[in-house]
C-alpha positions as CSV (number, residue, x, y, z in Angstrom):
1,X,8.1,-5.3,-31.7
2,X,6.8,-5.7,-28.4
3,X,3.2,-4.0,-27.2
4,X,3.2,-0.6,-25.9
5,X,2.5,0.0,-22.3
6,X,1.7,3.0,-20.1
7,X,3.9,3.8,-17.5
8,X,2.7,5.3,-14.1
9,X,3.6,8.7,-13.5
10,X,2.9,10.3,-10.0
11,X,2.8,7.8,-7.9
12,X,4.0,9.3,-4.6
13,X,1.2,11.8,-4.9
14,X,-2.0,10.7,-2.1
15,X,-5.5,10.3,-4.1
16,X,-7.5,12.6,-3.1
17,X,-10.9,11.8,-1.5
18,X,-13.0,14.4,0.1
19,X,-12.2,17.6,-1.9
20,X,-8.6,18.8,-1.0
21,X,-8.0,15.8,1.2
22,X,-5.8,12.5,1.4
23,X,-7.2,9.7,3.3
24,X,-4.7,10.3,5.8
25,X,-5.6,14.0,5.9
26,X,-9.1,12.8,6.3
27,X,-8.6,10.1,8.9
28,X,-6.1,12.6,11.5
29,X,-8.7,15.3,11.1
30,X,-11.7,13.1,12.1
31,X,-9.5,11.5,14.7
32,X,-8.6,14.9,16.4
33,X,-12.3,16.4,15.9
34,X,-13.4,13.0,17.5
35,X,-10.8,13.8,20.6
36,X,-11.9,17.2,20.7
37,X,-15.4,16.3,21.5
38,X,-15.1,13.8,24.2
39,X,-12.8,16.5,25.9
40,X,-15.8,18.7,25.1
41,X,-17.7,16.9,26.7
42,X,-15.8,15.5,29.4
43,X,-14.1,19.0,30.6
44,X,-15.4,22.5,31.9
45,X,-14.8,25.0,29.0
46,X,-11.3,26.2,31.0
47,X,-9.9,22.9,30.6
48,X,-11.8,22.1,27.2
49,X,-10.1,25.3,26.0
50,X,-7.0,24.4,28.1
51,X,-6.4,20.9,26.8
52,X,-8.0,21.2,23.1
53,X,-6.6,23.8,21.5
54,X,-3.4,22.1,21.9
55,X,-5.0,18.8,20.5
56,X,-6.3,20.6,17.3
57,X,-3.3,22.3,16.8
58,X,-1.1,19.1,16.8
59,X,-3.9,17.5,14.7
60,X,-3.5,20.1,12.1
61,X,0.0,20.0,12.1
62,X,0.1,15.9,11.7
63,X,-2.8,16.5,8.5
64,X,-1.4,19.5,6.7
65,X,2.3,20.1,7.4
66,X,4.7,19.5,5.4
67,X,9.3,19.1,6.0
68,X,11.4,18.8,3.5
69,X,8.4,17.1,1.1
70,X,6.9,14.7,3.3
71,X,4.2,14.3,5.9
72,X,5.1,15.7,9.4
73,X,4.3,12.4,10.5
74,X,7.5,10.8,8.9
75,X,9.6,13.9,10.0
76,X,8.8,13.0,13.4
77,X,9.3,9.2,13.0
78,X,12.7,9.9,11.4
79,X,13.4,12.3,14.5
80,X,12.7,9.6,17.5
81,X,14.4,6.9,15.3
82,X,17.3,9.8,15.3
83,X,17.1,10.2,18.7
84,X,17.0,6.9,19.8
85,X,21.2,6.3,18.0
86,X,24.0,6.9,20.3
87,X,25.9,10.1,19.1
88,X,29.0,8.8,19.6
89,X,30.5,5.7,17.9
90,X,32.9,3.9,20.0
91,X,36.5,1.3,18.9
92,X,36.6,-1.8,21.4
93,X,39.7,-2.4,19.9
94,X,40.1,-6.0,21.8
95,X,43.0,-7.1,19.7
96,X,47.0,-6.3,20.5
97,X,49.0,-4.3,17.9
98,X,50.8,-7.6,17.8
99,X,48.1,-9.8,17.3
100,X,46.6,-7.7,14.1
101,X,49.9,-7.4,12.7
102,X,50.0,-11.4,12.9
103,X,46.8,-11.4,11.3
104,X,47.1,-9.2,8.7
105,X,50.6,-10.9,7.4
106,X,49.1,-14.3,7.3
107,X,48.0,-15.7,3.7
108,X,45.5,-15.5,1.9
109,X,42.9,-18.0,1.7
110,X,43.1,-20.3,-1.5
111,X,41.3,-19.1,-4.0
112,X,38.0,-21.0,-4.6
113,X,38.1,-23.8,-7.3
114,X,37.1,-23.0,-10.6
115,X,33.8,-24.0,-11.9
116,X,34.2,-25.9,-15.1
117,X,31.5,-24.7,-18.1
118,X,30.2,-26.7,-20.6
119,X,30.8,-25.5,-24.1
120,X,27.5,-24.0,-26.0
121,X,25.9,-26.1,-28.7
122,X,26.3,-25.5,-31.9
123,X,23.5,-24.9,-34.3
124,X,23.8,-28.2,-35.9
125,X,23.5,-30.0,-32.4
126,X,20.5,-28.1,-31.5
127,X,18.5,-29.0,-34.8
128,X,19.6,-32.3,-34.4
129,X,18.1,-32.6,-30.5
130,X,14.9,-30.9,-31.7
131,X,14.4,-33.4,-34.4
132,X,14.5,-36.0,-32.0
133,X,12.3,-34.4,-29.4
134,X,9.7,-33.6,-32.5
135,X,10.1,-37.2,-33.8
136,X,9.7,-38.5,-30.4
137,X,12.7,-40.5,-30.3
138,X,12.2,-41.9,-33.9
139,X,15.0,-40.3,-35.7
140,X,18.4,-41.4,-34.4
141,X,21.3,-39.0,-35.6
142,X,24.3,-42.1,-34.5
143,X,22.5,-43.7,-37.2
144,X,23.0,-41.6,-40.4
């Protein structure tokens, strides 16, 4: 019987680095604190206020919310991807009704040939070939 082996369980769950938090958790929130502060100190507090609050909102969001089980990031991914598609799936039926009728009532391609098998060894023929690969091409079976 063969070894026993573990199996992975949970593997779409995110390891956890800092505390409560993925590496992607960790690396949105330190990209939108790092935003905030330049605006911080970029900006007047109007426009710091203005402009930020919106960037640590949509930071938050991208870290910590969740549709249908996965990251907001993918939900918005699968959204522009959606988006993108034309809505409406068009025919260009090129072809005359008489030239798909001619098309459809023409014959079948032949059928490919068929691939001929070699019949299996029998057990006598296989410990006769391994005698002569063990004998190194001593024993000859013609011979007996």
């Amino acid at each position: 019987m063969p070894g026993q082996y573990t199996v992975p369980q949970f593997i779409d769950v995110e390891d956890k680095i800092l505390g409560p938090l993925t590496t992607r958790q960790f690396v949105i929130i330190l990209a939108m604190f790092g935003i905030d502060f330049l605006l911080y100190r970029l900006l007047q507090l109007g426009f710091f206020l203005l402009i930020g609050i919106p960037v640590f909102l949509a930071g938050a969001t991208l870290a910590f919310a969740k549709v249908n089980g996965q990251p907001f990031h993918l939900f918005l991914l699968n959204l522009v991807q959606t988006l993108r598609r034309p809505n409406i799936r068009v025919w260009n039926k090129n072809l005359s009704d008489a030239e798909l009728r001619m098309l459809v009532s023409r014959p079948p391609p032949p059928a490919p040939p068929v691939k001929i098998r070699k019949e299996a060894l029998s057990t006598s023929k296989l410990s006769e070939l391994s005698l002569v690969v063990n004998t190194g091409g001593v024993y000859r079976p013609e011979s007996e």
